[in-house]
N, C-alpha and C positions, 0 to 999 in steps of 0.2 A: 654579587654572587651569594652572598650571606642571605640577603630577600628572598632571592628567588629561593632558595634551600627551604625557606623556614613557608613561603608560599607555598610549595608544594607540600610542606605539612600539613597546612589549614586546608588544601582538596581531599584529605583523606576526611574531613568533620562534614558531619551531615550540616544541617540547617536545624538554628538552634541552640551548637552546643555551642560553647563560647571558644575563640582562638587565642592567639597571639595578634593576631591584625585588629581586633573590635577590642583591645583589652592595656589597658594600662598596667598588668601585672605581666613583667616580662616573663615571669618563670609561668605564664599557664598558657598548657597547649592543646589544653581541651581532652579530648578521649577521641578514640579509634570509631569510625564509621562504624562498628559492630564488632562485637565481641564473637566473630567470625574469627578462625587462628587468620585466614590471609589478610585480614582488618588489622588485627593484632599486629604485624609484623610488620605490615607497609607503614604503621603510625613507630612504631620501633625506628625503622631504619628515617622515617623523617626528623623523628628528635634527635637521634643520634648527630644527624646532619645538621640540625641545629644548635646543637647545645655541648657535643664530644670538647671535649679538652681538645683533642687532636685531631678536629673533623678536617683539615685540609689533610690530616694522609691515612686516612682513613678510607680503605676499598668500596670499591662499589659493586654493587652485588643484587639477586634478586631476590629481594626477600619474598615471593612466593615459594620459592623451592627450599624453603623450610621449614619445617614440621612444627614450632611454636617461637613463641616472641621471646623463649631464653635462648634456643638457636640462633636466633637471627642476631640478638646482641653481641653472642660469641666469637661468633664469622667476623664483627666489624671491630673488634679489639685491636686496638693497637700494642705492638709493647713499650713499656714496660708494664699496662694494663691488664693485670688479671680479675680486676674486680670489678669491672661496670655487668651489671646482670640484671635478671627478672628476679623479685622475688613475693613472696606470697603475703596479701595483705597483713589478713589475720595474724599470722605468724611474726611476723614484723612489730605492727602495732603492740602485741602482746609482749613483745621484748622488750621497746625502746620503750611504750609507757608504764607497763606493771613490772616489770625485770622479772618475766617469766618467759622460760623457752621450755619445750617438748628433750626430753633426756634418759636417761639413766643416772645421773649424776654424778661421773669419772670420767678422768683422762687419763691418756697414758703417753708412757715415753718410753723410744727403743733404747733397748743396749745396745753393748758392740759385739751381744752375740746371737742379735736378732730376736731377742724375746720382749716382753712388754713390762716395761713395773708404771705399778699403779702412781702418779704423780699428784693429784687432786682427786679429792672426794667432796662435793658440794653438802655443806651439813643439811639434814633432814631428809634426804634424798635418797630414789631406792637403793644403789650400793651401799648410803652410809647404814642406811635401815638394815640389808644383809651381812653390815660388820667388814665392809672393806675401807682399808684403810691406806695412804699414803707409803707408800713403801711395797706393799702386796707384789708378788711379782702375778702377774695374769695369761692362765697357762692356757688358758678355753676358753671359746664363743661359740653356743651354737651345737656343743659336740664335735667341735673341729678345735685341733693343736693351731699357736700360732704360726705355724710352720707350715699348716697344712693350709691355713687362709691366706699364707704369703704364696705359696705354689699355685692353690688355683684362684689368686689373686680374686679373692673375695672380697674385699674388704666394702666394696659397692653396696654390699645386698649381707650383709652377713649378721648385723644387727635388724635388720628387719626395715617396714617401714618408718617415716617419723611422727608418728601419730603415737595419741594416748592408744593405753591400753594392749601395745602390742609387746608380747612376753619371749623376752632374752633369756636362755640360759649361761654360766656363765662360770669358770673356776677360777680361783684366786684364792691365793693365802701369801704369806711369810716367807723368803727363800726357807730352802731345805726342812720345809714342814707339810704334811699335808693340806692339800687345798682342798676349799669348802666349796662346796658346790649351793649355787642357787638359781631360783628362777628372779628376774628383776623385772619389772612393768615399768613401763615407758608410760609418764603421766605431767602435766606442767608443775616445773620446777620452778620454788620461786628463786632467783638468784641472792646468795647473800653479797653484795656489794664489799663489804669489809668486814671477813671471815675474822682477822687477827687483827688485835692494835694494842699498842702495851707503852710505856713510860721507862725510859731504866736511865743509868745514870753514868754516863765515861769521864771520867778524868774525874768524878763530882760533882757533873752537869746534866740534867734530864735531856733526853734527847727520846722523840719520838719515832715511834715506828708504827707503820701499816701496812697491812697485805691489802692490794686494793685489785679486786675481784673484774670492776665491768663499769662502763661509763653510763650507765642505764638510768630511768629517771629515780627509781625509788635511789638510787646511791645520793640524790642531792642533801637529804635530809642526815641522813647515817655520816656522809661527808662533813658538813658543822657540827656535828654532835661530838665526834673524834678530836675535831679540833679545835674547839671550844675546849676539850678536856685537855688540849696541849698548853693552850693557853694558860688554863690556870697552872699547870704543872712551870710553867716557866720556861719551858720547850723554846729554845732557837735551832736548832738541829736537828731534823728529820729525816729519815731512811722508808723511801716509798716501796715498797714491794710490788709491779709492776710484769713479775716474769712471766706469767700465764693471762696477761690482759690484754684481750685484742679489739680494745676501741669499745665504741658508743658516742653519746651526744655530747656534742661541739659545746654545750652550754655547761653540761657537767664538766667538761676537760678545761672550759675557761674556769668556773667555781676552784675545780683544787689548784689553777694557777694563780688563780687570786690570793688562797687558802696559804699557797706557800710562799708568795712575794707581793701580798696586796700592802702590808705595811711601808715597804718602801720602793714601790714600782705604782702605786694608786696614778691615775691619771697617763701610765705608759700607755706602749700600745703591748696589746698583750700578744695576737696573731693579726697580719693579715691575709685577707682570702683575693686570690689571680683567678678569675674564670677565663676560657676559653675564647676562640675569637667569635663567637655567639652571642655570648656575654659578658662580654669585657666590660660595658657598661656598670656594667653591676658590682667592679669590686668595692671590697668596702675593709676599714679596721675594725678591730675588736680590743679597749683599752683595758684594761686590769683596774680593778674595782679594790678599794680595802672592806674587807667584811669583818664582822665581829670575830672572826674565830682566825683571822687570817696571825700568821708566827710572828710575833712582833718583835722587828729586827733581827732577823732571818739571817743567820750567818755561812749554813750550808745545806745542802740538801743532796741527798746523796740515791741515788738510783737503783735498785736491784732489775737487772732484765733478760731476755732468752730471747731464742728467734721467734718464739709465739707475742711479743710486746710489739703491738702494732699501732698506727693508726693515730686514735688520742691520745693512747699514752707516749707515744712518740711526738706528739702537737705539746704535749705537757713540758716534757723533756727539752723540748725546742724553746719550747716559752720561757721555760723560768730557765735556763739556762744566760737568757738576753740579761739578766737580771742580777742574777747570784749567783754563786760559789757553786757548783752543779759536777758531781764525780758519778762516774756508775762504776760497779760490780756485774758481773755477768759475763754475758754473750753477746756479740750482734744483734741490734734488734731486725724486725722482719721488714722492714724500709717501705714505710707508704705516708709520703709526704701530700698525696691527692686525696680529693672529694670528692661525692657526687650529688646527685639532688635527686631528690625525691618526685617522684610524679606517678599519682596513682591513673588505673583505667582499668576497666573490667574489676576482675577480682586479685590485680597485684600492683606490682608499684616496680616503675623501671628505676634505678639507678644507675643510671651514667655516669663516668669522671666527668665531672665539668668543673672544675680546679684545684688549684696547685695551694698550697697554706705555707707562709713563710712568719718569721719571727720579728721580733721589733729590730734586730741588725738585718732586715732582709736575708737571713740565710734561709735553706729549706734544701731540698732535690735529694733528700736523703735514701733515695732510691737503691743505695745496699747497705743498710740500714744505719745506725746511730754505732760506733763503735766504743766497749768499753774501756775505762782506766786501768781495772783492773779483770782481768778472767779470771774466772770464775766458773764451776762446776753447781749445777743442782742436784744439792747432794738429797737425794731421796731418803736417804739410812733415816733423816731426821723430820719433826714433823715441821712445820710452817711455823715459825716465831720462834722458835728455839733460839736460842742465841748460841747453840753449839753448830748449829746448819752452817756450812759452808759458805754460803755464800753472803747469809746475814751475820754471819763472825766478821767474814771478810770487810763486810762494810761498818763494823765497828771498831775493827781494829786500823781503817781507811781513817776512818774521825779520829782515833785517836791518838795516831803518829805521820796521819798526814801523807802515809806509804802503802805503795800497793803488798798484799802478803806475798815472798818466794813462794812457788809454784811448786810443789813437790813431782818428782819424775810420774807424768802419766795421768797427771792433773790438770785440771782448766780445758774451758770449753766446754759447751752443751752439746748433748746428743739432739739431731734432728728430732724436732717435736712430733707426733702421733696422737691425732684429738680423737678420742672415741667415747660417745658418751658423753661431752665435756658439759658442763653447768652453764656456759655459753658455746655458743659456735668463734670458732678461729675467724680471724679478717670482716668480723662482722662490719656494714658498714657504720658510720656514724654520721647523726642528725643533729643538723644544725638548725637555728633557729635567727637564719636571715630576716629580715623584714619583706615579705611578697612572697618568699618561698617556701618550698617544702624543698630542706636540705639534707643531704646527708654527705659524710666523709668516709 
């Protein structure tokens, strides 16, 4: 059955282009007879049938009768899959290799009275340029209240295209102060990888700390440089900040598992990767490496996370976990224990699920998400690295009595996330760097 599926892929390639049948690289399936949309769709729905995690229940459908190749991907989702899609080369590439995306530079998060405060501000970025800041409550976009973009359920179109150059207006200030108003330009943001990282000392023991931003490639470098400085500090106990990080490349999320349990996990297995029944040929491990900077003899490592920590950071979490002493603070993370792989044609690149990633005890299926030790609130009043913020208090006073803090009345738990604006995109996927493939998770 599997043949004939992936045969009627190879009818959709003209003569010429290379298949799956002429090709010793399982993951290439050539490109679509023409970058016709009805070309585009019918090569959609033959991968999909090839390569889906879930292609035996997976519908059948005519991919003529829809208007582009992200339609047609849509239609054939299974659940608990919301993330197999089209996406745009350039855009992509620009992420995963320079950690630069198209933005304004913030995100925000609701309250519980339906308004928006400012939760991250990407440094150098237009917001931070126009003096917004982490805590802001964000009253305006556009000349519309947020009240009035929740009615006429704007939120599609209310920032504009996502292209440079296109000009946001936009209010924001302080609770109970006047808000500034400005115009903000949409222009490529570079991402900073690790906004925050600092040394401090509990019980009379250095322990390290990181905010860590996006799994993107420029963070490989910025990642040893951090923990090279743990090293020397004498660091065995580190606290990853992790709550606003939704994923990136499988190679950067093995590096900080190394980073955090290469000294006494060297030669484990660190993940491994289940594909689908397409390519189940192909799974393979991934062993943990000790590197120069990795925490030598690594006693615990402790998590901060929210429903926005997806993807790698949850592959992270899983990994060192097989390993070491491993407690979170927070919230639920956003539960996506699947991949997909990469395959460009025309001018984008499909991403399908096509597997499952589990840990060196075989766990994984964390599909409602990673649950914390302790809950925990993001507390906005404070900025990132504070050691008064709630949540990274929490996780210091976790290291240092070994107990979760009592919960005061009306405390703990994160509000549903709300990314607008943000210095990465939410659930982004993550690339992997299989041998034959073009990966991603």
């Amino acid at each position: 059955m599997m043949w004939q599926l992936r045969a009627s892929a190879v009818l959709l390639l003209p003569l010429g282009l290379s298949s799956a049948a002429c090709t010793e690289d399982a993951f290439d399936f050539g490109e679509p007879r023409s970058c016709e949309v009805a070309d585009q769709n019918a090569w959609v729905y033959g991968l999909m049938q090839d390569t889906y995690l879930w292609s035996p229940e997976m519908p059948e459908i005519d991919p003529s009768e829809y208007d582009s190749p992200s339609a047609t991907i849509a239609a054939l989702r299974v659940a608990p899959d919301r993330w197999s899609r089209v996406a745009d080369r350039v855009k992509t590439d620009k992420l995963f290799k320079e950690g630069k995306t198209i933005g304004l530079g913030f995100r925000t998060r609701r309250r519980s009275d339906d308004g928006l405060t400012v939760s991250w501000v990407s440094p150098g970025s237009p917001a931070a340029t126009a003096g917004m800041r982490r805590g802001d409550d964000l009253r305006g976009i556009g000349g519309l209240t947020i009240a009035q973009i929740d009615t006429d359920e704007r939120w599609g179109d209310v920032y504009g295209a996502d292209e440079p150059g296109v000009v946001v207006d936009v209010e924001f200030g302080p609770p109970d102060a006047e808000p500034t108003q400005a115009q903000l330009t949409k222009d490529w943001l570079e991402i900073e990888t690790v906004p925050v990282h600092d040394v401090f000392e509990i019980d009379g023991r250095p322990v390290g700390y990181l905010m860590f931003s996006s799994f993107v490639g420029p963070a490989a470098d910025r990642l040893d440089a951090v923990f090279e400085g743990f090293v020397e500090a004498g660091v065995d106990r580190v606290i990853v900040d992790l709550r606003y990080n939704g994923g990136g490349l499988v190679k950067v999320a093995k590096q900080l598992t190394d980073l955090l349990v290469g000294d006494v996990a060297d030669g484990d297995v660190n993940y491994s990767i289940e594909y689908g029944p397409g390519l189940r040929d192909q799974n393979v491990s991934r062993d943990v490496t000790r590197r120069d900077g990795s925490i030598r003899d690594p006693r615990s490592v402790v998590f901060i996370t929210t429903g926005s920590t997806l993807s790698a950071s949850e592959l992270v979490i899983n990994s060192v976990r097989a390993h070491v002493d491993v407690r979170i603070v927070g919230d639920v993370t956003g539960g996506k224990p699947v991949g997909s792989t990469q395959f460009d044609f025309c001018d984008k690149i499909a991403q399908p699920l096509t597997f499952q990633l589990l840990n060196a005890d075989a766990q994984g299926h964390y599909f409602d998400g990673i649950a914390p030790d302790c809950v925990e609130t993001d507390d906005l009043t404070r900025q990132l690295g504070d050691v008064r913020e709630a949540s990274l208090a929490h996780a210091v006073h976790l290291l240092a009595t070994g107990q979760c803090e009592p919960q005061p009345p009306g405390r703990g738990g994160t509000p549903t996330a709300e990314v607008h604006g943000a210095p990465s995109r939410a659930e982004p996927p993550i690339h992997d760097d299989i041998e034959g493939a073009r990966g991603l998770f």
